[in-house]
N, C-alpha and C positions, 0 to 999 in steps of 0.2 A: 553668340547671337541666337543659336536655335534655343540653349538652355536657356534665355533671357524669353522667351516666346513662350517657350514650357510654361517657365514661372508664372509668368502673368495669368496664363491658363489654369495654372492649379491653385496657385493664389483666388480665384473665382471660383473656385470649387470648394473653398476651404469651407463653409458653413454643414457641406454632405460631407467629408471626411470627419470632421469632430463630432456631429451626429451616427458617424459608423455606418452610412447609407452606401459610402465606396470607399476604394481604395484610393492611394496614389497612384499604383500602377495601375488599376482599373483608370485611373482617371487618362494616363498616359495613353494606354491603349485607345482609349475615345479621341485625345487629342491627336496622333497620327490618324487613325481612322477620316479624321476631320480634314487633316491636310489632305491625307490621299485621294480622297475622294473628291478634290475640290481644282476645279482649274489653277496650276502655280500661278500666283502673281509675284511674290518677290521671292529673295534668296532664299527664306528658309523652306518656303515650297517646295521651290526649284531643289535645292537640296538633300529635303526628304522624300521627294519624288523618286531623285536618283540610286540615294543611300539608303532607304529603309523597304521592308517589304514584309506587310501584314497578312497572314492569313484567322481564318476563325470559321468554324465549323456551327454547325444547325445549335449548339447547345451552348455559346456563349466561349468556349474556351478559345485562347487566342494565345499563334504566336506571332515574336517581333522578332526578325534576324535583318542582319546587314546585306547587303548585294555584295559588298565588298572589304577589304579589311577596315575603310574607314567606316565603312557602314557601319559594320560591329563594335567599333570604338566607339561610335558616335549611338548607337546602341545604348551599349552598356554605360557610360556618359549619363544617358536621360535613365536608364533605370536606375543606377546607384543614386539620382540626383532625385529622384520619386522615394524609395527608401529612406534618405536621410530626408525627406521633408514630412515624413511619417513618422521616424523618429522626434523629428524636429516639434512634434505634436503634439506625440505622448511625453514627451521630458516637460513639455511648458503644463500641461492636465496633471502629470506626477506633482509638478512643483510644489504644490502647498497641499500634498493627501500626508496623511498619515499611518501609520501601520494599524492602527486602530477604524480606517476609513475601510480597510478590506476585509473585515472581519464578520464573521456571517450574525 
C-alpha cells in the first residue's frame, strides 16, 4: 500500500528523472517530505507519520531512518524500490544504444 503510493509518485516524476533533472531517491526524499509535512489523512500518512523520520540540513542533504524496526524495513523497502526504478530506466534508455553510441 505505501509502495503502491510511492509508485504513482514517481511514476509523475518520471519525465525529470529521464531528463537527469533528479533522482529517484531525491524524488523519495520529496515525497516523504511531502507526507510529513502534511496533516495524515489516510493509512499511508498515518503510517509514515509513525514509521519514518526525515531530517536535512541548510545545504540540501538529507537523511531517512525508521523510528523503529519496521520503520527501517519499511525504509529500506522504498529505497531499494527507488534504485530498482532507476535501474528500471537506464536498462529501457540502454535498450536500443549501441557500443558505437558511446564513443567520443
Amino acid at each position: 500500500m505505501i509502495l503502491q503510493e510511492f509508485s504513482k509518485y514517481l511514476q509523475s516524476k518520471n519525465d525529470e528523472i529521464l531528463s537527469g533533472k533528479i533522482t529517484a531517491v531525491k524524488i523519495l526524499c520529496d515525497w516523504i517530505k511531502y507526507v510529513i509535512y502534511k496533516n495524515p489523512k489516510n493509512n499511508v500518512d498515518k503510517i509514515v507519520h509513525k514509521e519514518i523520520m526525515l531530517a536535512q540540513n541548510k545545504s540540501g542533504d538529507f537523511l531517512i531512518t525508521g523510528k523503529s524496526e519496521s520503520g527501517r524495513i519499511l525504509v529500506k523497502a522504498l529505497y531499494n524500490y527507488a534504485l530498482s526504478y532507476e535501474h528500471y530506466i537506464m536498462s529501457k534508455w540502454l535498450e536500443n544504444k549501441t557500443p558505437d553510441d558511446f564513443k567520443k
